[in-house]
C-alpha positions in Angstrom: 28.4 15.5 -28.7 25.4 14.2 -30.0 25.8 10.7 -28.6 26.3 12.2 -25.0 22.7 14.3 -25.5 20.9 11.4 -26.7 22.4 8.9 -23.4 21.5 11.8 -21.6 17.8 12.3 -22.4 17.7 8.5 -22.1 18.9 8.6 -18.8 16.2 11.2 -17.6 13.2 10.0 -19.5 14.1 6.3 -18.0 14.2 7.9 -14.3 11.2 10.3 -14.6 8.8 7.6 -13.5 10.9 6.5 -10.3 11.5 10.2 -9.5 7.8 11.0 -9.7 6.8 7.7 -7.6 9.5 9.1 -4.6 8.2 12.7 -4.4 4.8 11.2 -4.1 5.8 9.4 -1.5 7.5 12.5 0.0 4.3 14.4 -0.5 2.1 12.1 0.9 4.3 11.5 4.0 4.3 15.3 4.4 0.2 15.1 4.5 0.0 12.2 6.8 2.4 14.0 9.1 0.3 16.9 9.5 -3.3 14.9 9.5 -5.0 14.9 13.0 -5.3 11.0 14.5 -8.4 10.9 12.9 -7.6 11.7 9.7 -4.8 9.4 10.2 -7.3 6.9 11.2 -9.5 7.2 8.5 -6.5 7.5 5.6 -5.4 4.0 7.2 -8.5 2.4 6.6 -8.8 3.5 3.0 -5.4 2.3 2.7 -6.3 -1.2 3.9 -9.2 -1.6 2.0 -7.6 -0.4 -1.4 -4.6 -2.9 -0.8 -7.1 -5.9 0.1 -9.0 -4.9 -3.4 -5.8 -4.9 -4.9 -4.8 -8.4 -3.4 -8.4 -9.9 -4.1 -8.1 -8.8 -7.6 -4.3 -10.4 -8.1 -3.1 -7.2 -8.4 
């Protein structure tokens, strides 16, 4: 019974970070959603900028 407990909190601890990354996704899909347009605008822009930072820096 052991062997199954240990598989078992493998499992979880090697899905944690995936399940994390979708409910953040989730949550900020939920924000956007109820952001005016320009909030939206706004949110966009930051996103564009970060990414081309991100790109720029070979990230």
């Amino acid at each position: 019974m052991s062997f199954v407990w240990d598989i078992i909190k493998f499992v979880a601890k090697t899905a944690e970070p995936y399940a994390k990354r979708a409910w953040n996704a989730y949550e900020v899909r939920w924000q956007y959603e109820s952001m005016t347009s320009e909030e939206r605008a706004a949110f966009r822009e930051w996103q564009r900028k970060t990414w081309e930072g991100k790109r720029k820096s070979g990230y």
